[in-house]
FINUKE-554574 format. One line per field, with one value per residue (C-alpha): residue number from 1; residue in three letters; x, y, z. Coordinates in steps of 0.5 Angstrom, whole numbers, always signed. Layout:
N
i NUM_...
aa Ala_...
xx X_...
yy Y_...
zz Z_...
//
This chain:
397
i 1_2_3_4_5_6_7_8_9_10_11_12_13_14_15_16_17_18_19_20_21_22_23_24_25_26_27_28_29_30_31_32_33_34_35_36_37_38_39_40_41_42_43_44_45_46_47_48_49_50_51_52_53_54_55_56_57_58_59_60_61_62_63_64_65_66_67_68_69_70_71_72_73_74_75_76_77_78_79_80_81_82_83_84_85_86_87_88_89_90_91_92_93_94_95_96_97_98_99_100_101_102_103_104_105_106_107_108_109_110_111_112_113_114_115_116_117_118_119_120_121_122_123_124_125_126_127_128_129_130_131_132_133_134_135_136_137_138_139_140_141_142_143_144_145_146_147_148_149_150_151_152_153_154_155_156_157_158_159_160_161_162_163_164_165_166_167_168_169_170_171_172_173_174_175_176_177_178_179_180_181_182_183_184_185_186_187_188_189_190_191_192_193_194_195_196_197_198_199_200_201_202_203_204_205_206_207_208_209_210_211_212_213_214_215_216_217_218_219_220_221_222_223_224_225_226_227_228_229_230_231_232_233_234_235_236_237_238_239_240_241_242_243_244_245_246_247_248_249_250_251_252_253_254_255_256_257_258_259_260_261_262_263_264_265_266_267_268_269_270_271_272_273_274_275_276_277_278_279_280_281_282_283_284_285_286_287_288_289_290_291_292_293_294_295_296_297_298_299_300_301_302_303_304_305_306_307_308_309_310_311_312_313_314_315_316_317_318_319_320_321_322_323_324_325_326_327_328_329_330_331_332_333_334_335_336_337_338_339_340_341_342_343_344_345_346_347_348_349_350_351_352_353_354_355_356_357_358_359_360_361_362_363_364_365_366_367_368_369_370_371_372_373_374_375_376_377_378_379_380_381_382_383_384_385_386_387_388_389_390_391_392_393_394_395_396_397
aa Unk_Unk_Unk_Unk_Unk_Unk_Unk_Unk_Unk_Unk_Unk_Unk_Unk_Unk_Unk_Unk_Unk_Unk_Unk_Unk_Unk_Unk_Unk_Unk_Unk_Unk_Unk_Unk_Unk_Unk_Unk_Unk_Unk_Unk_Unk_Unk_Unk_Unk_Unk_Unk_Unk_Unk_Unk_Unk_Unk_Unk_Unk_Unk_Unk_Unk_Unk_Unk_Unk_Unk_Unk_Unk_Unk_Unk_Unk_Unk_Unk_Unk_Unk_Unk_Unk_Unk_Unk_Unk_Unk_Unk_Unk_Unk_Unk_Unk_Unk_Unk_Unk_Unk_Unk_Unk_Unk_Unk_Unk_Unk_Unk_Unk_Unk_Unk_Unk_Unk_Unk_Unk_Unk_Unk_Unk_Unk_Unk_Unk_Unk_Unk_Unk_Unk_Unk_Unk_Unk_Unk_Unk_Unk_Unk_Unk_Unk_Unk_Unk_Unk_Unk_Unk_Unk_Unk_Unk_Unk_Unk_Unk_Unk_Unk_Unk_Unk_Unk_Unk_Unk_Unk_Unk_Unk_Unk_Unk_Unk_Unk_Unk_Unk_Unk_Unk_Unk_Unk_Unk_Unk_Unk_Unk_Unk_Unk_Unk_Unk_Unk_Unk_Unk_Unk_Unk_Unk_Unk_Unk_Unk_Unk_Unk_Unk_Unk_Unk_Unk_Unk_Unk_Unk_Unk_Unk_Unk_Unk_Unk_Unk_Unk_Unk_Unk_Unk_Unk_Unk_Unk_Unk_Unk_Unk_Unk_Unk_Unk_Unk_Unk_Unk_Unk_Unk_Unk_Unk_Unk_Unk_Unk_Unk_Unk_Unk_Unk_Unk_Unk_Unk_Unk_Unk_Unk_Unk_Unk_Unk_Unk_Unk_Unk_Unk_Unk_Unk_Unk_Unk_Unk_Unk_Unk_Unk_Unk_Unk_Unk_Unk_Unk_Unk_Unk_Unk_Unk_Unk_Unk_Unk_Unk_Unk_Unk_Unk_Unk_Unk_Unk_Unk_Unk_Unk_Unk_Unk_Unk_Unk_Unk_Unk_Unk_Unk_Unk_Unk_Unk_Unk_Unk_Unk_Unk_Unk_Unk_Unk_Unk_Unk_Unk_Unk_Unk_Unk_Unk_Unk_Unk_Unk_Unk_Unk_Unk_Unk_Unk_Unk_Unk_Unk_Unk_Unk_Unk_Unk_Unk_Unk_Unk_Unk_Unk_Unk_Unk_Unk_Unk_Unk_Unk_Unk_Unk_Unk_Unk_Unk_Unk_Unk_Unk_Unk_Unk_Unk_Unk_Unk_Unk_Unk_Unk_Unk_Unk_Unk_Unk_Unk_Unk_Unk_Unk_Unk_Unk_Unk_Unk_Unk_Unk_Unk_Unk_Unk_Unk_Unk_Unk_Unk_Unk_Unk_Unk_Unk_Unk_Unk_Unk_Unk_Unk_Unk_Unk_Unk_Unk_Unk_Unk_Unk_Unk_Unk_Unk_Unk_Unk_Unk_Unk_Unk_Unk_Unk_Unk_Unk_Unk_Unk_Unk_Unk_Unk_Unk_Unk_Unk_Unk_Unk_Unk_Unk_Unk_Unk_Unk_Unk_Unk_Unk_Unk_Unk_Unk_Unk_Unk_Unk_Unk_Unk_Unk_Unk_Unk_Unk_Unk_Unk_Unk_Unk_Unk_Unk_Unk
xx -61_-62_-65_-57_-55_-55_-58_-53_-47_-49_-49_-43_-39_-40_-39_-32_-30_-31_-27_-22_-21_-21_-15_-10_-11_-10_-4_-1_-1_+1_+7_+8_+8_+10_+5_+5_+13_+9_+3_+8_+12_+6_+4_+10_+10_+3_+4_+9_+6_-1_+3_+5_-2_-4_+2_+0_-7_-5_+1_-4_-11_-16_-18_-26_-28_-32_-27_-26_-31_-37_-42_-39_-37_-44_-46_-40_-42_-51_-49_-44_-51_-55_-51_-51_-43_-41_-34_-32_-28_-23_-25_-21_-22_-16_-15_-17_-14_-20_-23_-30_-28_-28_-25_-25_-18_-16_-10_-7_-14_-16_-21_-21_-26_-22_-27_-24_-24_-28_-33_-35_-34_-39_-43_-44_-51_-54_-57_-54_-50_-44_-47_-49_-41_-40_-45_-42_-35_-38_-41_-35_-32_-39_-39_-31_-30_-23_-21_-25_-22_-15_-18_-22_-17_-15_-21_-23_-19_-23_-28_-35_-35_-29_-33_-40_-38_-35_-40_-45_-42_-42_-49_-49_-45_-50_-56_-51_-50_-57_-59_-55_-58_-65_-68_-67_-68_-62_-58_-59_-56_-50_-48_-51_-45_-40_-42_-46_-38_-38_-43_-48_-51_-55_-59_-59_-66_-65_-71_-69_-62_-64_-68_-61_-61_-64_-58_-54_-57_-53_-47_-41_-44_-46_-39_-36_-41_-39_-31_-32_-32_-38_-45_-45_-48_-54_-56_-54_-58_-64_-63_-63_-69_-72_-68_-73_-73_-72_-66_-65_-62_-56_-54_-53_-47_-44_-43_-39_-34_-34_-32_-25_-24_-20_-23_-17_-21_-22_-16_-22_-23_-18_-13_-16_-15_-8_-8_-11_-6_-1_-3_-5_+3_+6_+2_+5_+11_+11_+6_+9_+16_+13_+8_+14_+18_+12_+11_+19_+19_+12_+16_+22_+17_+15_+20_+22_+16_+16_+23_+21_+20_+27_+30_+26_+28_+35_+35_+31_+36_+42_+39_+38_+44_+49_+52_+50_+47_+51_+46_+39_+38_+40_+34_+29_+28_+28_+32_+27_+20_+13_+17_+21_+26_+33_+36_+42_+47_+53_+55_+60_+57_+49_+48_+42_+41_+35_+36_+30_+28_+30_+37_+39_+37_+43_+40_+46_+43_+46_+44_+41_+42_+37_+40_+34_+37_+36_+37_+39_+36_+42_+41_+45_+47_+42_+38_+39_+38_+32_+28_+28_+21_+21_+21_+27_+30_+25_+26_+27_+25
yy -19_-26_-26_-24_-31_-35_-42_-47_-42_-44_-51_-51_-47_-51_-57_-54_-51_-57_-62_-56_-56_-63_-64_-58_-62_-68_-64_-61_-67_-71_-67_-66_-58_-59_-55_-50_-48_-48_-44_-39_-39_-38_-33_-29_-31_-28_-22_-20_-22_-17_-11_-11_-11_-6_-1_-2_+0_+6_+9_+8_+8_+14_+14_+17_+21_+27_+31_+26_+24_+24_+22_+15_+16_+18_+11_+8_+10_+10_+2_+1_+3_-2_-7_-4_-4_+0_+1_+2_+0_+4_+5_+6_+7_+3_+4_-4_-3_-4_-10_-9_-12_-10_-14_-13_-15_-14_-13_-12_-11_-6_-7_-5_-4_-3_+0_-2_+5_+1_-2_+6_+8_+3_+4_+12_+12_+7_+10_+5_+1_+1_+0_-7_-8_-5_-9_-15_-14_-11_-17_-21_-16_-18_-24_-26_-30_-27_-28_-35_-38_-40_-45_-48_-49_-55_-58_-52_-57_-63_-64_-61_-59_-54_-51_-51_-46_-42_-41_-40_-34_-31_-32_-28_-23_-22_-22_-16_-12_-13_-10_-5_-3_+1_-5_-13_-9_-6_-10_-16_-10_-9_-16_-17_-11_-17_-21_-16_-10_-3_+0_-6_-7_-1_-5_-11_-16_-18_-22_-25_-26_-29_-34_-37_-40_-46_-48_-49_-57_-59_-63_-59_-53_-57_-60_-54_-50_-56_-54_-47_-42_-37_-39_-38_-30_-32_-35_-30_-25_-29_-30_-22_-21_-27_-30_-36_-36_-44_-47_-52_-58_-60_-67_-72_-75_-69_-70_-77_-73_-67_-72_-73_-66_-62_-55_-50_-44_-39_-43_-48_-54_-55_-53_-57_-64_-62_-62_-70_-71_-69_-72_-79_-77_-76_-83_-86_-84_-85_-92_-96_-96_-99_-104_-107_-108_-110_-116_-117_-118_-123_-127_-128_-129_-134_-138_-137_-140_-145_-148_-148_-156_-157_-153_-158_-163_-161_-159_-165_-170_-166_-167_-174_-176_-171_-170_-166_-170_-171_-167_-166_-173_-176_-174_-176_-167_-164_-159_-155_-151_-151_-144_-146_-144_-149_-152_-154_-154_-154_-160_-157_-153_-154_-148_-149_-143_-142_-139_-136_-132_-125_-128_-132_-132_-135_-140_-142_-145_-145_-147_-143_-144_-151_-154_-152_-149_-144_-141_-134_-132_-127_-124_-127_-125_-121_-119_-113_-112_-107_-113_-118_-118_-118_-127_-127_-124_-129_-136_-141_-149
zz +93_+93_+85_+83_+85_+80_+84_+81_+84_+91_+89_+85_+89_+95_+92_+89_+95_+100_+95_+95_+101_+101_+96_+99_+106_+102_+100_+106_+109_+105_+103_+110_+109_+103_+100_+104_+101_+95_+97_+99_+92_+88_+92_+90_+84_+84_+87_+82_+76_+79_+81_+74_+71_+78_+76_+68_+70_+75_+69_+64_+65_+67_+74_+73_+79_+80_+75_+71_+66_+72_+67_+67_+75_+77_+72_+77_+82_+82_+81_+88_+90_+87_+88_+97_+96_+101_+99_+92_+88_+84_+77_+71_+63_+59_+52_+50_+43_+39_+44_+47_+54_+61_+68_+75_+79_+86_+90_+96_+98_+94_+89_+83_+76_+69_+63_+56_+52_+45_+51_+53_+46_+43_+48_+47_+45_+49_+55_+60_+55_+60_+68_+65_+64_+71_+74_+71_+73_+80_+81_+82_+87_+91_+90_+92_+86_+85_+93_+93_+86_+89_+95_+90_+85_+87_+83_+78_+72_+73_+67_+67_+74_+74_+67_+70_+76_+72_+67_+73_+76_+69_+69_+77_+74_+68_+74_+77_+70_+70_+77_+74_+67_+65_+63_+61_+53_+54_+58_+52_+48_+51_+51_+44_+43_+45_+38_+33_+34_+37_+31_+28_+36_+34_+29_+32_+32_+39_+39_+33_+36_+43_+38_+36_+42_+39_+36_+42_+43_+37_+39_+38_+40_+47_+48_+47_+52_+57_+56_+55_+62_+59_+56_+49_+49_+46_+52_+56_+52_+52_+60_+62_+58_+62_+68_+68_+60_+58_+55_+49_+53_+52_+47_+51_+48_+48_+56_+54_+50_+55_+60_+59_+57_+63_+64_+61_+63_+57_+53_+51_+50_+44_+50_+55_+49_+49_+57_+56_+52_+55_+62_+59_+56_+63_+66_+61_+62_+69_+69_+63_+66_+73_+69_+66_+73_+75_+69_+70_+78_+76_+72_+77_+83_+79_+77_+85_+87_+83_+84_+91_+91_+89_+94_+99_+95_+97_+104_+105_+102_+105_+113_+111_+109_+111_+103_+98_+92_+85_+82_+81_+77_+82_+86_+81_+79_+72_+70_+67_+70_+68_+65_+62_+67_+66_+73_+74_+81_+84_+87_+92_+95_+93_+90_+86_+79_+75_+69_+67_+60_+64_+67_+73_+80_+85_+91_+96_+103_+109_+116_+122_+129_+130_+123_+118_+111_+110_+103_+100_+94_+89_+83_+77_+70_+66_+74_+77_+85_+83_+80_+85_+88_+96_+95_+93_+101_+104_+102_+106_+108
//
């Protein structure tokens, strides 16, 4: 049963489910639990938004059993035994309004396989054409793909990783669909189905078809491959045929592009741009606001450090003599900074105010217990409290 698992699933799903793992502990304990409040409505959230699919499926659908469509039942059931799943799921035909598809989901536990009307129809002819798209939505149950998504969820929309997993477990479960079918002929029919509609797949080349995978080494058909959640059919085809057939490699330059796209899972990468957008958007938002008060508190912090002399200068001639200075002339000091920040002081209480290009900073001195000045740093016009850098609280000679 190994050979059912594609390789790079192992592989990728270790590495998603540890760094998963990894962010929601990062999570939990940086929220201090946080997470887990957030876990718990998502799970409600969940659980309402999968018991109206659940009962739509139950109102609905057709449930097969022995007495209902037993062709397809037997079907059903020779390929859980296939598979060597014991417990079964629950199987169902709904009407797929004109779309060849079917899923698997679980709830509450329970498993269950939904067979879409056109798939079953389309497939009449074929003599296994249907147990391919059993095998493939039971290889998910098996392989736990829908009970092991949300621990790794963290990690699913990051670029290429998130895409590349996903398109590995499609690949394990078209290994399944296969297991499943008479032979790879027929599976590689079944998926062709998925391109060729509901009558065509009958005349359809698949030897030729499988042949087309030669385009997918162009470069938008390698980037969108890269972003997309499912190999393009005519790889999947080729790899029933021949789960060892060679692939045309990938563009490399489309890797560089690819990069940059978050995963948005069937979305697209089209969808996956507009999240960039709008995560570079919110960046934005929130880093462009904080550089300017960094760039603003840079400023002020400046002109602070650099009219520390004066401040010495003052406090200096002050302990010397006893007396305020008539003014900063008086001491030999120029009343504008390298800045450009104008000086100027009060002569009665020795307050010395910078006025910089973004407003004032206010410095009054005063003595401590040993007699040292100290001088306290305030905002003046044109400065808020909240752009003073912590130099401002800390001046002192």
């Amino acid at each position: 049963m190994k050979k059912l698992i594609c390789p790079r699933e192992r592989t990728l799903g270790t590495v998603t489910l540890v760094l998963g793992l990894l962010v929601w502990f990062g999570l939990i304990v940086g929220t201090f639990g946080g997470a887990i409040i957030g876990l718990a409505l998502g799970f409600l959230l969940y659980l309402f938004a999968q018991s109206t699919l659940i009962a739509h499926i139950k109102g609905n659908g057709v449930e097969l059993s022995e007495a209902q469509f037993p062709d397809l039942y037997a079907q059903f059931t020779a390929c859980c035994d296939q598979l060597q799943m014991k417990k079964r799921p629950q199987a169902y035909i709904l009407n797929g309004n004109g779309g060849l598809n079917a899923f698997a989901t679980k709830f509450l536990g329970t498993q269950y396989v939904v067979l879409m009307s056109n798939v079953v129809d389309a497939m009449d002819e074929h003599v296994d054409g249907v147990r391919f798209y059993i095998g493939h939505e039971l290889g998910h149950l098996r392989m736990k793909h829908l009970s092991g998504h949300l621990l790794r969820w963290p990690v699913l929309w990051l670029p290429l990783l998130g895409a590349a997993y996903s398109r590995a477990r499609e690949s394990t479960c078209d290994r399944h669909g296969l297991a499943c079918s008479g032979s790879p002929e027929g599976a590689a029919q079944a998926l062709a189905a998925l391109s060729a509609g509901a009558q065509r797949w009958k005349q359809l080349n698949v030897a030729a078809y499988v042949s087309q995978t030669i385009y997918a080494s162009g470069f938008w058909m390698s980037f969108h491959e890269l972003t997309a959640g499912y190999p393009w059919l005519t790889k999947r085809a080729a790899r029933v045929m021949s789960i060892e057939a060679p692939m045309p490699k990938r563009n490399g330059f489309a890797y560089l592009l690819a990069v940059f796209i978050p995963y948005a899972g069937r979305l697209g990468a089209g969808f996956g741009f507009l999240m960039l957008v709008y995560i570079i958007a919110i960046l934005a938002a929130v880093g462009i606001p904080a550089y300017q008060a960094y760039t603003v508190k840079a400023k002020i912090d400046a002109a602070i450090i650099g009219s520390q002399n004066v401040r010495e200068a003052l406090g200096n001639y002050y302990r010397t003599n006893q007396k305020i200075p008539e003014s900063l002339e008086s001491l030999g000091i120029r009343s504008q900074l390298v800045d450009g920040s104008e000086l100027s002081l009060e002569p009665n209480k020795m307050v010395l105010i910078v006025k910089t290009k973004l407003g004032e900073l206010i410095f009054t001195p005063s003595a401590d217990a040993e007699g040292r000045i100290v001088w306290g740093c305030a905002n003046g016009e044109g400065i808020k409290p909240t752009q003073l850098p912590p130099s401002c609280h800390s001046t002192g000679n």
